[in-house]
N, CA, C and O atoms as a Tripos MOL2 file, in Angstrom:
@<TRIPOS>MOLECULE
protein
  284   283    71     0     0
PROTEIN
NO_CHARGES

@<TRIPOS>ATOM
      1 N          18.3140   18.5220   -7.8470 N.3       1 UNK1
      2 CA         17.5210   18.4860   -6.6370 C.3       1 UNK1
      3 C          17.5520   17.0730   -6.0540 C.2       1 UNK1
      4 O          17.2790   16.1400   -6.8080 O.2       1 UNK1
      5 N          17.8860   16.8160   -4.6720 N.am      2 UNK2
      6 CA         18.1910   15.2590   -3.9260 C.3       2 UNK2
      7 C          16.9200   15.1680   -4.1070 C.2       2 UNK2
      8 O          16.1500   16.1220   -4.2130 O.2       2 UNK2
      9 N          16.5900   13.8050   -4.1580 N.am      3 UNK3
     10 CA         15.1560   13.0760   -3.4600 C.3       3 UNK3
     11 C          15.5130   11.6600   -2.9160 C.2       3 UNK3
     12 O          16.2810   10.7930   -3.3330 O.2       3 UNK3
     13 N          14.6780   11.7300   -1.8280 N.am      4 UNK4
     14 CA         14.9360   11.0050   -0.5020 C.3       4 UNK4
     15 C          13.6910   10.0070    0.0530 C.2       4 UNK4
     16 O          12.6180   10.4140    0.4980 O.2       4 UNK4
     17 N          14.0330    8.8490   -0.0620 N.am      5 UNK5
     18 CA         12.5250    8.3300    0.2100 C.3       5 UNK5
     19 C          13.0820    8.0320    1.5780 C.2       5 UNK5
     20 O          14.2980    7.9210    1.7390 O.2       5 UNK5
     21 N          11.9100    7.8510    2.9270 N.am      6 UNK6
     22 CA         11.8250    7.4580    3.9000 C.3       6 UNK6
     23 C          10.7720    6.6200    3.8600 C.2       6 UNK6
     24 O           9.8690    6.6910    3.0260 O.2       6 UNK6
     25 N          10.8970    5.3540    5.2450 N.am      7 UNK7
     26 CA          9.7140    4.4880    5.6650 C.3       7 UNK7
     27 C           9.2450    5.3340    7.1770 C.2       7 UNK7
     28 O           9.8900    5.4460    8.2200 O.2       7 UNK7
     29 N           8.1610    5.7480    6.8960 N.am      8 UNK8
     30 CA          7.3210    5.7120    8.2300 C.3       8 UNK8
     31 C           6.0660    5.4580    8.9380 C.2       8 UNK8
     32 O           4.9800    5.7680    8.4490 O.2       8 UNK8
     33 N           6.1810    4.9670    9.9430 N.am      9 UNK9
     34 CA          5.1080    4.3290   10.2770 C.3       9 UNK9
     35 C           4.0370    5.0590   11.2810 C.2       9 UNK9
     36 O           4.1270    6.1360   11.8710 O.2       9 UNK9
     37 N           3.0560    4.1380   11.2610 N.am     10 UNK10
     38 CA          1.9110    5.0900   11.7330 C.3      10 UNK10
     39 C           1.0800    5.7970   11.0540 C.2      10 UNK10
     40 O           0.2410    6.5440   11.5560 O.2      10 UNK10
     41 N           1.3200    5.5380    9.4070 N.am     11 UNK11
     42 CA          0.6480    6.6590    8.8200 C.3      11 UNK11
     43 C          -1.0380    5.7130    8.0540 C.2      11 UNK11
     44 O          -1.1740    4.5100    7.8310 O.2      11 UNK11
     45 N          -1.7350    6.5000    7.9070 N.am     12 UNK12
     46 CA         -3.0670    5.4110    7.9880 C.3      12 UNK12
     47 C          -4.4700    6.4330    6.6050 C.2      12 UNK12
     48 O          -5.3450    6.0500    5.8280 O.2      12 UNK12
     49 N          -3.9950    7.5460    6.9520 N.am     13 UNK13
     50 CA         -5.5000    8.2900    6.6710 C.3      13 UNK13
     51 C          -4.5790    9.2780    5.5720 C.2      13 UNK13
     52 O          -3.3980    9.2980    5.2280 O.2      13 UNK13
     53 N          -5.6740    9.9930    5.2680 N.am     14 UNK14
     54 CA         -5.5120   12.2050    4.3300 C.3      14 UNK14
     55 C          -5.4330   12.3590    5.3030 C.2      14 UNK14
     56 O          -4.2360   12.0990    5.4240 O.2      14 UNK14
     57 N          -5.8000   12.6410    6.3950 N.am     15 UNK15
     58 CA         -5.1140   13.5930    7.5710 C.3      15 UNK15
     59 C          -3.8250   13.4300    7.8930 C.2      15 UNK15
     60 O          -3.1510   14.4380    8.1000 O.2      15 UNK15
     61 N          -3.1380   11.9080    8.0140 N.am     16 UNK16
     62 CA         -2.1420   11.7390    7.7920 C.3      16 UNK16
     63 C          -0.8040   12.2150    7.2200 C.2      16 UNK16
     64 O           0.2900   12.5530    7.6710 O.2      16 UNK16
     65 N          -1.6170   12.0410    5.5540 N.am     17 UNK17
     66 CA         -0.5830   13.0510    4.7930 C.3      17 UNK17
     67 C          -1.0650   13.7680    4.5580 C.2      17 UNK17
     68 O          -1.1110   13.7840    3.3280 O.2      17 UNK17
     69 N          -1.7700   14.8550    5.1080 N.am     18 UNK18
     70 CA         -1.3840   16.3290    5.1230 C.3      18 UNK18
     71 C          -0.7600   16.8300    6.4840 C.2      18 UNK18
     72 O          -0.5410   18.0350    6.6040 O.2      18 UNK18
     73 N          -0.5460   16.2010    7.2300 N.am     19 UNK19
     74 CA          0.1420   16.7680    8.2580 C.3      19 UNK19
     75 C           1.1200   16.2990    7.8110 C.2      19 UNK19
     76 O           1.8520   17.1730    7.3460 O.2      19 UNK19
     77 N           1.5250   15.2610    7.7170 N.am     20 UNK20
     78 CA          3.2370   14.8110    7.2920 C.3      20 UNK20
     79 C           4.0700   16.2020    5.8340 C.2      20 UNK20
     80 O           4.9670   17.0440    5.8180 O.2      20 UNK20
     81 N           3.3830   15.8320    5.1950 N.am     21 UNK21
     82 CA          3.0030   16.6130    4.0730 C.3      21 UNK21
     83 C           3.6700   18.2000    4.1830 C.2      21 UNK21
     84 O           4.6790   18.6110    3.6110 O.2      21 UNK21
     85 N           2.6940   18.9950    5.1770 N.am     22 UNK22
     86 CA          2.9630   20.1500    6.3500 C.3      22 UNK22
     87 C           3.9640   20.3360    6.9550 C.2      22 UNK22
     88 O           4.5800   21.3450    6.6120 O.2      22 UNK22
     89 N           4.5940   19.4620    8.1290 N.am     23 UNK23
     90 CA          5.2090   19.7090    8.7650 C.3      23 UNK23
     91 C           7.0250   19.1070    8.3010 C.2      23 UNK23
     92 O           8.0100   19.3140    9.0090 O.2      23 UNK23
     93 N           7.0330   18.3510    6.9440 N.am     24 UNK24
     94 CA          8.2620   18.4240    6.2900 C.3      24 UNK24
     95 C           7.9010   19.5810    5.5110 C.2      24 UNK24
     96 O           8.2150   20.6720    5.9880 O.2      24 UNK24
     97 N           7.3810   19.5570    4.5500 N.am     25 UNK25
     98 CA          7.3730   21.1320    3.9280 C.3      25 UNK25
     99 C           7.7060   22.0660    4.2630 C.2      25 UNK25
    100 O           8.4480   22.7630    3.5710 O.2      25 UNK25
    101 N           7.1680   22.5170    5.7590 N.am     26 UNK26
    102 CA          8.0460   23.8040    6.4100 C.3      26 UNK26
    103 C           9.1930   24.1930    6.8760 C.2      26 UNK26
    104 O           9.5440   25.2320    7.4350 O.2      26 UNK26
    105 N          10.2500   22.3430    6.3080 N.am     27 UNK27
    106 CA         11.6490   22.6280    7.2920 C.3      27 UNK27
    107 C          12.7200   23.4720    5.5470 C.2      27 UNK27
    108 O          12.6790   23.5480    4.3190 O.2      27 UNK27
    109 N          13.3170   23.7840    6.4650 N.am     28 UNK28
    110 CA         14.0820   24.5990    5.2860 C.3      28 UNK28
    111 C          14.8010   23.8370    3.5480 C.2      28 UNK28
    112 O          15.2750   22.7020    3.4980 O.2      28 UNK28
    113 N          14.7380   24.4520    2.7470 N.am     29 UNK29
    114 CA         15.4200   23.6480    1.6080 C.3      29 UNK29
    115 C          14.4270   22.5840    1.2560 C.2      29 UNK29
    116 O          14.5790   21.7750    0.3410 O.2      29 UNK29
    117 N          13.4270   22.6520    2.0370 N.am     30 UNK30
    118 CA         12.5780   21.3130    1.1340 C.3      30 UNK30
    119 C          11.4470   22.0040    0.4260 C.2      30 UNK30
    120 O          10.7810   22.9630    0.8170 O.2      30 UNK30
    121 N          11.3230   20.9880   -1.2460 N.am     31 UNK31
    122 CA         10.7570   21.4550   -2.0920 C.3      31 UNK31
    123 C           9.5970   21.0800   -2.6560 C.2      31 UNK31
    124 O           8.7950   21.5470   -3.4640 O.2      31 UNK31
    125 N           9.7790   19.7330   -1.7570 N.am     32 UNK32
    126 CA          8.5630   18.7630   -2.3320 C.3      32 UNK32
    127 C           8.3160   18.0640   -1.3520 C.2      32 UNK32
    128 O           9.2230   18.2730   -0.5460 O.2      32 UNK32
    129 N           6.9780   16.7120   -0.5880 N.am     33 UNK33
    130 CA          6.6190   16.1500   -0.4850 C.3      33 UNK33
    131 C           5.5980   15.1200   -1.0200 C.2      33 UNK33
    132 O           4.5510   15.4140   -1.5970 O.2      33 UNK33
    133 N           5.9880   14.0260   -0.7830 N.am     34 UNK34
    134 CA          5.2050   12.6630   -1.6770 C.3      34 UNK34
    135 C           4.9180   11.6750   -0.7590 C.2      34 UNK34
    136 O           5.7360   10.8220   -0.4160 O.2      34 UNK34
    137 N           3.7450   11.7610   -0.3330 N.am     35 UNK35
    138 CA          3.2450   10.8930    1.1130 C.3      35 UNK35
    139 C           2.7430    9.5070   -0.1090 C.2      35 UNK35
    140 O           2.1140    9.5840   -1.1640 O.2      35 UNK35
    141 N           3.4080    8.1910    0.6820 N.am     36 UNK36
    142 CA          2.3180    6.9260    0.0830 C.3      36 UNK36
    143 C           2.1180    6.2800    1.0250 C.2      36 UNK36
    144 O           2.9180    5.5320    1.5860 O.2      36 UNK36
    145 N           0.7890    6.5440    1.3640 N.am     37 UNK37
    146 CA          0.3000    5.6390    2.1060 C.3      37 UNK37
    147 C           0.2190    3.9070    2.0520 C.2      37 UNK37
    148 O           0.1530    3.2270    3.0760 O.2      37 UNK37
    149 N           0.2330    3.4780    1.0040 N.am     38 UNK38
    150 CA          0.1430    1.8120    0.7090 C.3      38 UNK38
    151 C           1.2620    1.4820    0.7160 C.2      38 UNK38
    152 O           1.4010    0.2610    0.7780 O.2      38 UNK38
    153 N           2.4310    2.2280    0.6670 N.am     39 UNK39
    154 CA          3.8040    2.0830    0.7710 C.3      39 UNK39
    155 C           4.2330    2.0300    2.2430 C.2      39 UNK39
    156 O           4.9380    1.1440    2.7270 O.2      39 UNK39
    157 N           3.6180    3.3070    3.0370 N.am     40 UNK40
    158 CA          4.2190    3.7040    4.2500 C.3      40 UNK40
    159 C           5.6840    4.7790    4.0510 C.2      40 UNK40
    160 O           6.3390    5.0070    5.0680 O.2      40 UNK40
    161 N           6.0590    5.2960    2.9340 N.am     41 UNK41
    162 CA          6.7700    5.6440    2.4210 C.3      41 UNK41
    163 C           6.7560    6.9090    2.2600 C.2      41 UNK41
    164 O           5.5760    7.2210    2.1070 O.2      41 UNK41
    165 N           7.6080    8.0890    2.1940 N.am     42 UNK42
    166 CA          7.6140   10.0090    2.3260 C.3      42 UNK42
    167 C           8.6680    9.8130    1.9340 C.2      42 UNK42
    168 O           9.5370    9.0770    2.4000 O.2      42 UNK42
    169 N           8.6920   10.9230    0.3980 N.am     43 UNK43
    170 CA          9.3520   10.8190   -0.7550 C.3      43 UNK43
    171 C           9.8730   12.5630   -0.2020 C.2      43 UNK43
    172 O           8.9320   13.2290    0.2290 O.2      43 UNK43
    173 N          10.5460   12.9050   -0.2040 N.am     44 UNK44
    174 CA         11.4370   14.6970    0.0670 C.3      44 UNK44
    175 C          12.3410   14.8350   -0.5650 C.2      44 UNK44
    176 O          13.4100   14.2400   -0.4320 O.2      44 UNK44
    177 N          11.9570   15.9740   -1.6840 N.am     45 UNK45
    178 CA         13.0260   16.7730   -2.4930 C.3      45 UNK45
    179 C          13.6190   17.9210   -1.7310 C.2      45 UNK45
    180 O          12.9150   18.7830   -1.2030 O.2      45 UNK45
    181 N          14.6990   17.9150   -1.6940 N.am     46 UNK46
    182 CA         15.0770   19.1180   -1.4650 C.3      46 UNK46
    183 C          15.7910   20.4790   -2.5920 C.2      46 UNK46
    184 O          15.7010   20.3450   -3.8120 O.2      46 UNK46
    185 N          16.2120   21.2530   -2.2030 N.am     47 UNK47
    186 CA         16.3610   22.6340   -3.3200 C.3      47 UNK47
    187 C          17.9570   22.0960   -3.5950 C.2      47 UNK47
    188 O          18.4920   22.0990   -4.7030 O.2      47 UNK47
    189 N          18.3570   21.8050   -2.7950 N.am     48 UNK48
    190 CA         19.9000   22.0390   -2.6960 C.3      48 UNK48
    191 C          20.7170   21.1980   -2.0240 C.2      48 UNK48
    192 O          21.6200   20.8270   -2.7730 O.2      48 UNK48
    193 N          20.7890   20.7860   -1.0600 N.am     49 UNK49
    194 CA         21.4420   19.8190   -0.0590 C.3      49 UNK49
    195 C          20.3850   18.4740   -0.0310 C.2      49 UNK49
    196 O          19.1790   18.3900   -0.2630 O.2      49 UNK49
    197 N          21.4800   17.3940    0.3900 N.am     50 UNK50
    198 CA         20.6260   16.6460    1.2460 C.3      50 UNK50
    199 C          19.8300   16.2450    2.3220 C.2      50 UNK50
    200 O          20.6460   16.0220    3.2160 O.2      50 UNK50
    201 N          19.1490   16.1120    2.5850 N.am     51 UNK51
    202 CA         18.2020   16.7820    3.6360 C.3      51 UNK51
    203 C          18.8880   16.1310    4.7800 C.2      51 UNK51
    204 O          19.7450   15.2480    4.8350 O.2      51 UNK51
    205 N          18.2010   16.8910    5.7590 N.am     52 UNK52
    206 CA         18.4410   16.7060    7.5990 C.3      52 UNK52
    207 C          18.0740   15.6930    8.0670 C.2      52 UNK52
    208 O          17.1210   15.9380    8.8070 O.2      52 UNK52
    209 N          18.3680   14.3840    8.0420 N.am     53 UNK53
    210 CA         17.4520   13.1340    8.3790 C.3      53 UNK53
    211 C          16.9480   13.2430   10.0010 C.2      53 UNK53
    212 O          15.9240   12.7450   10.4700 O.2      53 UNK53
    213 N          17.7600   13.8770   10.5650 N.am     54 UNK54
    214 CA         17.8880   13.7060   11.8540 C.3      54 UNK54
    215 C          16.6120   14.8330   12.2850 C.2      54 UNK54
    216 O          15.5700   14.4460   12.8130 O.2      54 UNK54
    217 N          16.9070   16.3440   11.9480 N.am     55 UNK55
    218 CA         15.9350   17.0500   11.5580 C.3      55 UNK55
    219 C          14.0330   16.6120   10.9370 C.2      55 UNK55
    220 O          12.9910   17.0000   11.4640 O.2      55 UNK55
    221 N          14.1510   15.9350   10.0040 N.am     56 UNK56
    222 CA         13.0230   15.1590    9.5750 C.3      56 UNK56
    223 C          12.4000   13.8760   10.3550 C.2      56 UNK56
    224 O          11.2330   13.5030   10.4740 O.2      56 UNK56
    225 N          13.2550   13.5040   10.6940 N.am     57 UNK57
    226 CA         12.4850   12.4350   11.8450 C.3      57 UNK57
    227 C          12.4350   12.8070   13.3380 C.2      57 UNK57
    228 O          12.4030   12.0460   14.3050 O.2      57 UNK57
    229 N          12.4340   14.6710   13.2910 N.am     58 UNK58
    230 CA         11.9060   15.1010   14.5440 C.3      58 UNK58
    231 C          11.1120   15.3600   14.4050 C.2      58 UNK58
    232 O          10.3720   15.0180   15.3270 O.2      58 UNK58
    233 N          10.4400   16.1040   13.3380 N.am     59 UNK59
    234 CA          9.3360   16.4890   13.2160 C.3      59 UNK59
    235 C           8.8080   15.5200   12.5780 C.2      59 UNK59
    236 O           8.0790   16.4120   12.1430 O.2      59 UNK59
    237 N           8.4190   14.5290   12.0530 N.am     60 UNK60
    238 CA          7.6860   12.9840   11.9060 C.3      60 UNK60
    239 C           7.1090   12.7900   13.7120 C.2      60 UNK60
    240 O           6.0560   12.7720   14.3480 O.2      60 UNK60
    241 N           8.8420   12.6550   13.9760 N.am     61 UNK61
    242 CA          7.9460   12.3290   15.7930 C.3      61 UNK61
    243 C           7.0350   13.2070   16.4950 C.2      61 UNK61
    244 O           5.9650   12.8210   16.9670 O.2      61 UNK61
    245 N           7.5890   14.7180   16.5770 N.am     62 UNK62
    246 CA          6.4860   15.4700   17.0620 C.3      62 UNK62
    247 C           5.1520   15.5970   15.8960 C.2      62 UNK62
    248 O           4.3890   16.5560   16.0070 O.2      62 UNK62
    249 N           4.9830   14.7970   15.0330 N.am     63 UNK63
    250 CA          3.8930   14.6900   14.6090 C.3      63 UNK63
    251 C           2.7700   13.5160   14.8980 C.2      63 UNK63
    252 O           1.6060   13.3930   14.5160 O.2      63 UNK63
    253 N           3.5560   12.7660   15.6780 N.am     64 UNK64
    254 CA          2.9440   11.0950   16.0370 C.3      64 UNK64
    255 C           3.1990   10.3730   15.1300 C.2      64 UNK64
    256 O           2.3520    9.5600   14.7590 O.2      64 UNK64
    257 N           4.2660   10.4470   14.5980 N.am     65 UNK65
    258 CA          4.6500    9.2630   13.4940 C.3      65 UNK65
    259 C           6.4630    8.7400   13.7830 C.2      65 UNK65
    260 O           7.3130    9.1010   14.5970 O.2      65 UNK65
    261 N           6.4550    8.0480   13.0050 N.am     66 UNK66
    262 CA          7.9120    7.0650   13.5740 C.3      66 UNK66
    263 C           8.7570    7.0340   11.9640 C.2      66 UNK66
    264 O           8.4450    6.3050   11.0220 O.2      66 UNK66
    265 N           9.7330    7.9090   11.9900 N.am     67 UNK67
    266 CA         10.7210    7.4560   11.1110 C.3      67 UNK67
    267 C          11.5880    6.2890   11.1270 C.2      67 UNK67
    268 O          12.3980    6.2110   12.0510 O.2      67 UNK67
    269 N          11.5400    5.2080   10.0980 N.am     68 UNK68
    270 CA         12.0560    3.8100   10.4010 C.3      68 UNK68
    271 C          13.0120    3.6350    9.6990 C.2      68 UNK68
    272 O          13.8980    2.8740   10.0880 O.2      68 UNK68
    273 N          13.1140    4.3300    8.3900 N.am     69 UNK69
    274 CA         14.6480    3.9410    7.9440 C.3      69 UNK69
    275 C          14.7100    5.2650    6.5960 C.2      69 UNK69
    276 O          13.8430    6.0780    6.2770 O.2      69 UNK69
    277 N          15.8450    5.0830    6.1370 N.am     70 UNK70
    278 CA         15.8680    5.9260    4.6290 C.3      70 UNK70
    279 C          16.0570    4.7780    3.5800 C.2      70 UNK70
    280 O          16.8510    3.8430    3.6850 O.2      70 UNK70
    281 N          15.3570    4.9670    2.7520 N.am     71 UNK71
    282 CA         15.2320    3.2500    1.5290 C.3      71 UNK71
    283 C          15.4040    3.4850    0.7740 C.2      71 UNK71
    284 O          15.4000    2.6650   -0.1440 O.2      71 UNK71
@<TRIPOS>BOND
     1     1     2 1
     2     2     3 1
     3     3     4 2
     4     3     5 am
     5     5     6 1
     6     6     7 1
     7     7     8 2
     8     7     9 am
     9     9    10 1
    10    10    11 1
    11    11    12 2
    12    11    13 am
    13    13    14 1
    14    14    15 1
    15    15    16 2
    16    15    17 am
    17    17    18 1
    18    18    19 1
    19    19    20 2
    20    19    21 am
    21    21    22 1
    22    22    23 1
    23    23    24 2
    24    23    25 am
    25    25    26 1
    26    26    27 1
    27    27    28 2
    28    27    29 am
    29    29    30 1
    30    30    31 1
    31    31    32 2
    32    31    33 am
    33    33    34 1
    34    34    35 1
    35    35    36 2
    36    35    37 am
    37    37    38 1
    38    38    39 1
    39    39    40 2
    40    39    41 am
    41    41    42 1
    42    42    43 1
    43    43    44 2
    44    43    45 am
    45    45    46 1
    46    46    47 1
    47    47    48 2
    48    47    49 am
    49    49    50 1
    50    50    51 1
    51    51    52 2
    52    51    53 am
    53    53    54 1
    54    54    55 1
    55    55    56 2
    56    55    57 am
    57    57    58 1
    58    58    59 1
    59    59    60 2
    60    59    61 am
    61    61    62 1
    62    62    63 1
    63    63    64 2
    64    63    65 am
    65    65    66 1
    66    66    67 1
    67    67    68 2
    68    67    69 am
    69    69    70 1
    70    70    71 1
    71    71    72 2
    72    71    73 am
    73    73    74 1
    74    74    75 1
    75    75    76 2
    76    75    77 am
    77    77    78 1
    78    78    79 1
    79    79    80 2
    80    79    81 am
    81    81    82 1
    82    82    83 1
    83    83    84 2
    84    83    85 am
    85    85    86 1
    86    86    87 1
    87    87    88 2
    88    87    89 am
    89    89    90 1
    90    90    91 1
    91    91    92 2
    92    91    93 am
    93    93    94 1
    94    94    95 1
    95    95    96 2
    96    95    97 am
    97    97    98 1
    98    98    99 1
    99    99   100 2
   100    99   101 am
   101   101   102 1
   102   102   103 1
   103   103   104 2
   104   103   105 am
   105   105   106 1
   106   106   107 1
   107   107   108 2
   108   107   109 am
   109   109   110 1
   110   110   111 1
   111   111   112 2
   112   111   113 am
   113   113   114 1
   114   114   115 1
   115   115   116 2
   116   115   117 am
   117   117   118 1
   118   118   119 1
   119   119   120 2
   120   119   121 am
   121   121   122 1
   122   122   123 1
   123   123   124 2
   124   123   125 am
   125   125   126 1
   126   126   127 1
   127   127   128 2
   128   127   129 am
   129   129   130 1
   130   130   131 1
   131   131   132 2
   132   131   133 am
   133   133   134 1
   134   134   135 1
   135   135   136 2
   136   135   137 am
   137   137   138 1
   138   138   139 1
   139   139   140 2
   140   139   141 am
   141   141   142 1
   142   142   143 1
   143   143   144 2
   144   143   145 am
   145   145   146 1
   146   146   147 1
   147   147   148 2
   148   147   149 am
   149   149   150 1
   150   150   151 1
   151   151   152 2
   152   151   153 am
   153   153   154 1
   154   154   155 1
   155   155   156 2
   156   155   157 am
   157   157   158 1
   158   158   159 1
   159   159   160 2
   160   159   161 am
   161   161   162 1
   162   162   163 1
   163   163   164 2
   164   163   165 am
   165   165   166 1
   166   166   167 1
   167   167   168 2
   168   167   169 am
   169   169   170 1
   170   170   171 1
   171   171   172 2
   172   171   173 am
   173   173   174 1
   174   174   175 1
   175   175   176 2
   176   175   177 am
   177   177   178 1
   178   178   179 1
   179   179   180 2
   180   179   181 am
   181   181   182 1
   182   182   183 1
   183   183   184 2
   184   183   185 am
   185   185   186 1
   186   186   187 1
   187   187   188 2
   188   187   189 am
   189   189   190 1
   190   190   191 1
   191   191   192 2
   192   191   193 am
   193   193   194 1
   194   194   195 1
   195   195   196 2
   196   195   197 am
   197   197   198 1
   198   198   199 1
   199   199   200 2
   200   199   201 am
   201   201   202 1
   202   202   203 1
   203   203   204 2
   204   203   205 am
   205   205   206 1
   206   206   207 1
   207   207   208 2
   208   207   209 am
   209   209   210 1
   210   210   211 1
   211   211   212 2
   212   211   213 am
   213   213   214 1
   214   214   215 1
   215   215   216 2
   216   215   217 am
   217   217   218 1
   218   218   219 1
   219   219   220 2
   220   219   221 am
   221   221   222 1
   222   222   223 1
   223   223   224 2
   224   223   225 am
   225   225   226 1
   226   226   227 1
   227   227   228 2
   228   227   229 am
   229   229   230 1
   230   230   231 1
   231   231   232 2
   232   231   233 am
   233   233   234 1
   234   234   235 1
   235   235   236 2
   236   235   237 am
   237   237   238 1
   238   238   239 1
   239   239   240 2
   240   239   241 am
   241   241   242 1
   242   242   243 1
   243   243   244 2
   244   243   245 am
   245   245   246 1
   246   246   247 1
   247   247   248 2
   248   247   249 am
   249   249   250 1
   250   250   251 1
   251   251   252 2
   252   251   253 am
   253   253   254 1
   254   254   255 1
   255   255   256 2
   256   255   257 am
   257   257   258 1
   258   258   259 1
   259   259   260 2
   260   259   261 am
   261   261   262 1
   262   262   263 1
   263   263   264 2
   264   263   265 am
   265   265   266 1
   266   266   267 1
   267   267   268 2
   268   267   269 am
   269   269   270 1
   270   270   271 1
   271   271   272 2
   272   271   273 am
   273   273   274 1
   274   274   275 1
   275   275   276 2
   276   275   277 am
   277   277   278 1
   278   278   279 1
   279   279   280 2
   280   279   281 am
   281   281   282 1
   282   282   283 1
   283   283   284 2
@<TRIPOS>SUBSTRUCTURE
     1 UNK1         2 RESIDUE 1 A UNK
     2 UNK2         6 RESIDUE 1 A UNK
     3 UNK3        10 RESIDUE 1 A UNK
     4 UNK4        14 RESIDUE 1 A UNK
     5 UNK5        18 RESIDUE 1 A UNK
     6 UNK6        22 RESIDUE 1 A UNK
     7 UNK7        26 RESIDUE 1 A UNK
     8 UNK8        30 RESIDUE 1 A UNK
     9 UNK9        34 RESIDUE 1 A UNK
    10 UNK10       38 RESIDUE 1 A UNK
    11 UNK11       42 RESIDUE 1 A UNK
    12 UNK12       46 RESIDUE 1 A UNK
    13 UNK13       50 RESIDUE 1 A UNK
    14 UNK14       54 RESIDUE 1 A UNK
    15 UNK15       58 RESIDUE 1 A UNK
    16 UNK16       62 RESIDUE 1 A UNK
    17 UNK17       66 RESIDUE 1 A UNK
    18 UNK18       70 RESIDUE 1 A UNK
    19 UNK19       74 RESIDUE 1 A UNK
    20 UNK20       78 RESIDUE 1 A UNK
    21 UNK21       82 RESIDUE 1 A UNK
    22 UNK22       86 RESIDUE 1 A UNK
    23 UNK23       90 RESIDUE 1 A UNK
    24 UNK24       94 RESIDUE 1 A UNK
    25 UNK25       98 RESIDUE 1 A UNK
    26 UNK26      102 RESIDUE 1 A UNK
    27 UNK27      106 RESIDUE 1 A UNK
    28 UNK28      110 RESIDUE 1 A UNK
    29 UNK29      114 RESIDUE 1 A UNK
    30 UNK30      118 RESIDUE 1 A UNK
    31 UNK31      122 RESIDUE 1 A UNK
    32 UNK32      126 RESIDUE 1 A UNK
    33 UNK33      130 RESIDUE 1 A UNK
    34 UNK34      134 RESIDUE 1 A UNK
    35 UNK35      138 RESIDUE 1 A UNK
    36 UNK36      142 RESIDUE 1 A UNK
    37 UNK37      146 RESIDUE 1 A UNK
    38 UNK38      150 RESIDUE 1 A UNK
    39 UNK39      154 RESIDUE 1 A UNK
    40 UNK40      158 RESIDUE 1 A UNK
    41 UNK41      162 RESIDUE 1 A UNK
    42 UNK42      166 RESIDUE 1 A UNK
    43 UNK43      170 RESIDUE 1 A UNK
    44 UNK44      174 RESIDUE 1 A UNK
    45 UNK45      178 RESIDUE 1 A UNK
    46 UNK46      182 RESIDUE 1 A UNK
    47 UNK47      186 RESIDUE 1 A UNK
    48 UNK48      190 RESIDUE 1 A UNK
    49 UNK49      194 RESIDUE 1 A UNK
    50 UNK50      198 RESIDUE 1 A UNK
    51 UNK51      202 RESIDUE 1 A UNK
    52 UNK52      206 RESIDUE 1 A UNK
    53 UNK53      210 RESIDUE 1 A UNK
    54 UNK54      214 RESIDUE 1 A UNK
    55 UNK55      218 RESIDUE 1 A UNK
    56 UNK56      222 RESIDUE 1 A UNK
    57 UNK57      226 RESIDUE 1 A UNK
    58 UNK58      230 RESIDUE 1 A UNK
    59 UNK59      234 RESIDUE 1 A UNK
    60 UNK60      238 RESIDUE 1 A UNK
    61 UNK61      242 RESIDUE 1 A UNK
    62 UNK62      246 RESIDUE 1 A UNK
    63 UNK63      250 RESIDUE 1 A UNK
    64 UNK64      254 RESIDUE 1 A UNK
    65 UNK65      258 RESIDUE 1 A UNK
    66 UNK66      262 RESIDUE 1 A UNK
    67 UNK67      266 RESIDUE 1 A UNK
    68 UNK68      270 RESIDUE 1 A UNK
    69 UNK69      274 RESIDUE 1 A UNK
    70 UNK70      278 RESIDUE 1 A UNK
    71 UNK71      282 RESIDUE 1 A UNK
């Protein structure tokens, strides 16, 4: 199973990561989410492939958050 850390910003609160949390969870092949907030950091396993970066930092944006890099 890949795992994939991202930096993103904007993230501050629990409401935070549970929407982040949410709205990667529901994209296909993903198995896990790992929000750190003191990091700024979203950890994504996926089942099988490597994930959609491009895909994942759309829905980060339509969530009000900013994908900044893969680390």
């Amino acid at each position: 199973m890949p795992v994939t850390t991202y930096a993103v910003s904007g993230m501050s609160c629990g409401h935070c990561r549970a929407t982040l949390t949410k709205v990667i969870g529901e994209l296909d092949d993903v198995s896990g989410v790992e929000v750190d907030l003191g990091t700024g950091q979203v950890t994504v396993t996926t089942a099988t492939a490597e994930p959609d970066d491009d895909r994942i930092a759309e829905v980060v944006d339509e969530a009000g958050y900013e994908l900044t890099a893969r680390v």
